[in-house]
MARVO-61351 format. One line per 3 residues: number of its first residue (from 1); for each residue y negated, x negated, z of N, C-alpha, C, O. Coordinates in Angstrom, 1 decimal, padded with zeros to 4 digits. Atoms other than C-alpha are relative to their C-alpha. Layout:
<drengus>
NUM) Y:X:Z:Y:X:Z:Y:X:Z:Y:X:Z ~ ...
</drengus>
This chain:
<drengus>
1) 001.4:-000.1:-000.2:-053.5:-040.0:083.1:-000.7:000.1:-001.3:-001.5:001.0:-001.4 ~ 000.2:-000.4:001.3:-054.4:-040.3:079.6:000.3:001.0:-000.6:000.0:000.9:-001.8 ~ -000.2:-001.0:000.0:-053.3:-037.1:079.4:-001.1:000.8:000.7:-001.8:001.7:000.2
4) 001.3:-000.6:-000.6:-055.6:-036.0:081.6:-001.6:000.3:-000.8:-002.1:001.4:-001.0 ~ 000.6:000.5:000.6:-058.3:-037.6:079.9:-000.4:000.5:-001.1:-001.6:000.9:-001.3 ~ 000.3:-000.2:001.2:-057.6:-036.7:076.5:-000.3:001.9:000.1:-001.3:002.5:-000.3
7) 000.5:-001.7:-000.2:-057.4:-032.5:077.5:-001.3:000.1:000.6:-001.9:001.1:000.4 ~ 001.4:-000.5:-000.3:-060.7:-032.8:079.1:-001.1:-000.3:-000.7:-002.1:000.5:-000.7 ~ 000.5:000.2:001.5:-062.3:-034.5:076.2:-000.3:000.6:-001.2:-001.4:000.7:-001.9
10) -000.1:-001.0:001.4:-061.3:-032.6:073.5:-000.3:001.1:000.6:-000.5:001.9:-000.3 ~ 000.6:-001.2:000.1:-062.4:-029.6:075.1:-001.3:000.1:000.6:-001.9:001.1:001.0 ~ 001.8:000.0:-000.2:-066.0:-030.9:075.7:-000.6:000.3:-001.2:-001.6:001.0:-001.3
13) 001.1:000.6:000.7:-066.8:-032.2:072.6:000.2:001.0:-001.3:000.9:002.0:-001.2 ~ -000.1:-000.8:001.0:-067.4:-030.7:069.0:000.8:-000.5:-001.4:001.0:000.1:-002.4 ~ -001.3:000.4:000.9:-064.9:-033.0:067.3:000.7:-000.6:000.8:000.4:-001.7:001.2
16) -000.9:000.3:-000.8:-062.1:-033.3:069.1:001.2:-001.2:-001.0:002.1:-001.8:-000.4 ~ -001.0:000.7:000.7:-060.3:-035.2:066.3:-000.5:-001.7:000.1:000.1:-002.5:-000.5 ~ 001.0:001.5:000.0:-062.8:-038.6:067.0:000.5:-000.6:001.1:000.3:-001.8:001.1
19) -000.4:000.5:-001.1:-061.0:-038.8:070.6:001.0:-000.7:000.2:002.2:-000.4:000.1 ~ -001.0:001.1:000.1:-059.6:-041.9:071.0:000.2:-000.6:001.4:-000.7:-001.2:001.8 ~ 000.0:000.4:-000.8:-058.4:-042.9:074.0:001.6:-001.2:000.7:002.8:-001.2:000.7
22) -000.8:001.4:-000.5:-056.9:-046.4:075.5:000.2:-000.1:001.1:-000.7:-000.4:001.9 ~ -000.5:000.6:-001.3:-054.4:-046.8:078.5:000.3:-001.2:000.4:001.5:-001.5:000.0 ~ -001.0:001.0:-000.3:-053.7:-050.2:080.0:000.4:-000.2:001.7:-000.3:000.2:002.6
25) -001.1:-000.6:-001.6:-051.3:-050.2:083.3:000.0:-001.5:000.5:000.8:-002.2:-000.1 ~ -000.4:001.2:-000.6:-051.6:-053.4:085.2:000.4:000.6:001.6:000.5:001.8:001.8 ~ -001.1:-000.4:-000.8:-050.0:-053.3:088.6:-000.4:001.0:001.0:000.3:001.9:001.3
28) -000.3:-001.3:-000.4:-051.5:-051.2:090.8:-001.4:000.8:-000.1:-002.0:001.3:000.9 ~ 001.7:000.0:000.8:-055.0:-050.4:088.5:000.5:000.7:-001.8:001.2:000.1:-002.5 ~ -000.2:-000.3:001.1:-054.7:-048.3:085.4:-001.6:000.2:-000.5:-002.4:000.7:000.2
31) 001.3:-000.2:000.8:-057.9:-048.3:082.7:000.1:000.4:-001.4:000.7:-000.1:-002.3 ~ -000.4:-000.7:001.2:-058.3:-045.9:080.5:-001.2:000.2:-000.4:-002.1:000.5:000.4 ~ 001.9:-000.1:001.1:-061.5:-045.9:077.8:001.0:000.7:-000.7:002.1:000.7:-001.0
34) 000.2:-001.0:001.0:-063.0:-043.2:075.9:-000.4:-000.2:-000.8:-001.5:-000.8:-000.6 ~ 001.3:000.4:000.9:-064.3:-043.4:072.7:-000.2:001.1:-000.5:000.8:001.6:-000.9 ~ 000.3:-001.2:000.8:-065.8:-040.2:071.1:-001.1:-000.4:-001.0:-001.7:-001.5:-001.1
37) 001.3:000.2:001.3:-068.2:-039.6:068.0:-001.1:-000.1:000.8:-001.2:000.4:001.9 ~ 001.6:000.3:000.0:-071.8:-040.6:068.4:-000.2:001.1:000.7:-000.1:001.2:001.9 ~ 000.6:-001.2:-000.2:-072.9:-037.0:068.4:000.4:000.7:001.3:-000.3:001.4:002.0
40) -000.5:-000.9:-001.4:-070.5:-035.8:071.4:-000.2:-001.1:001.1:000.7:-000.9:002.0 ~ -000.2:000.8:-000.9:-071.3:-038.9:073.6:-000.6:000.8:001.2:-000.1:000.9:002.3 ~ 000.8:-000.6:-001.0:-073.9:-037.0:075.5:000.7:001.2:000.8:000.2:001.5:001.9
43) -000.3:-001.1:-000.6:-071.8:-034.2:076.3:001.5:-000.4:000.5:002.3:000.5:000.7 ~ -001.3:000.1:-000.5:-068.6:-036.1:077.5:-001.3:-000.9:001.4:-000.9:-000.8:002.5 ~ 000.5:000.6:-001.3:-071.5:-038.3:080.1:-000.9:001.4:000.7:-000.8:001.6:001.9
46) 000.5:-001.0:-001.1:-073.7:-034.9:081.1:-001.2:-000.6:-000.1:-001.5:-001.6:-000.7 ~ 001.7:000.0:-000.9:-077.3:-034.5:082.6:000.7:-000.8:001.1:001.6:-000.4:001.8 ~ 000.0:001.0:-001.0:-077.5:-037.8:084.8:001.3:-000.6:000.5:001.2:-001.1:001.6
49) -000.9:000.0:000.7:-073.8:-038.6:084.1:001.0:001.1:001.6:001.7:001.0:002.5 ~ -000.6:-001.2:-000.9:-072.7:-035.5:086.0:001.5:000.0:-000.4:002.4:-000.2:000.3 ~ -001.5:-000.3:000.8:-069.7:-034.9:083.7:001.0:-001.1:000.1:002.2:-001.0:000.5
52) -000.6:001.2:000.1:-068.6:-038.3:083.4:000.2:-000.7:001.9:000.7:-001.7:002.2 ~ 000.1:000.3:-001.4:-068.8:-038.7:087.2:001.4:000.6:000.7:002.2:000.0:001.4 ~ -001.3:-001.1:-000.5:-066.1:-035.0:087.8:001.2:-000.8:-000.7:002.3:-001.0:-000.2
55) -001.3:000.6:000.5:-064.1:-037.0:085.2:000.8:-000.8:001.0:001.9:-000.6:001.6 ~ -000.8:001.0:-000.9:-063.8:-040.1:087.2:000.9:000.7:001.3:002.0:000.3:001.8 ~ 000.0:-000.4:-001.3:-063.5:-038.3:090.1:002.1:000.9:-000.2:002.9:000.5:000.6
58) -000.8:-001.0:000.8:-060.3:-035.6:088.4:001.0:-001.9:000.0:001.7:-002.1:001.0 ~ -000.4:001.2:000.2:-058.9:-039.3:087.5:000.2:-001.0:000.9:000.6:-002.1:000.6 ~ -000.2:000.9:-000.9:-058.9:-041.0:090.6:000.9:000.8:001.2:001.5:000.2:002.1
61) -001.0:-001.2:-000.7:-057.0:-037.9:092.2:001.1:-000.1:-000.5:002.0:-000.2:000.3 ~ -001.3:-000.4:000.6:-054.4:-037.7:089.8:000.4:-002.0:000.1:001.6:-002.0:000.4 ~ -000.4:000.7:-000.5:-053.9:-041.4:090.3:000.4:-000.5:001.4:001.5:-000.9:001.8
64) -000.3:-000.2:-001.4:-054.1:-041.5:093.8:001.6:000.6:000.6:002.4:000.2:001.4 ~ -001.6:-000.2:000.1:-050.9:-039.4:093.3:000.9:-000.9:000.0:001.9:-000.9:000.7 ~ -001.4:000.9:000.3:-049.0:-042.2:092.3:-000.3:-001.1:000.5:000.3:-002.1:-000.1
67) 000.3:001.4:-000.7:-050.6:-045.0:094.8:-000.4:-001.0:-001.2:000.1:-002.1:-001.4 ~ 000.8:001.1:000.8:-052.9:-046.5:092.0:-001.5:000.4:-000.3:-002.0:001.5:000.1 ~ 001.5:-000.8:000.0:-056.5:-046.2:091.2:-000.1:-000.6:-001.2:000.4:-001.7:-001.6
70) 000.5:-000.6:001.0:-057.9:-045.3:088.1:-001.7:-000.7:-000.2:-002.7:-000.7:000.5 ~ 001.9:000.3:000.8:-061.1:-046.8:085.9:000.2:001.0:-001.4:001.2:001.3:-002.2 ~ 000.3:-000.5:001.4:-062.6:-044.9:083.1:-001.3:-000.7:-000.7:-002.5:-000.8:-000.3
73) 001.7:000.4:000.6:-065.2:-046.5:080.8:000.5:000.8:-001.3:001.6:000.9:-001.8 ~ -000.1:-000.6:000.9:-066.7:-044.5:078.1:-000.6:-000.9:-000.8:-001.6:-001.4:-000.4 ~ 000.3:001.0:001.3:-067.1:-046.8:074.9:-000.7:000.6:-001.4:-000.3:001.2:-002.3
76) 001.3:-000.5:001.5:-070.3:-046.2:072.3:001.0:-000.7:-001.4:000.6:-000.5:-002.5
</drengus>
């Protein structure tokens, strides 16, 4: 899933090298934070957090695959 994550990230933002992202796997709950630069925060949340909403959503599917559910927080 951090896989997921990190390919849809890096092809939002305008520095893809600032994407930092943290998995931790507890048992049947995986949470994965984003951190990007300042400047691309706005464009990994969207107009009214549209973007950040398809993410969760893209991320709760591919979890769902494997009988676990998925959090994303994006971290300023």
């Amino acid at each position: 899933m951090k896989e997921l994550v990190n390919f849809i990230a890096t092809s939002l933002v305008d520095q893809p090298q600032a994407v930092q992202i943290t998995e931790t796997i507890q048992e049947e709950e995986v949470l994965v934070e984003l951190r990007v630069a300042k400047e691309d925060l706005g464009k990994v949340i969207g107009k009214q957090g549209r973007t950040a909403r398809a993410i969760r959503a893209l991320l709760s599917v591919a979890a769902a695959k494997q009988n676990r559910k998925a959090r994303l927080e994006i971290i300023e």
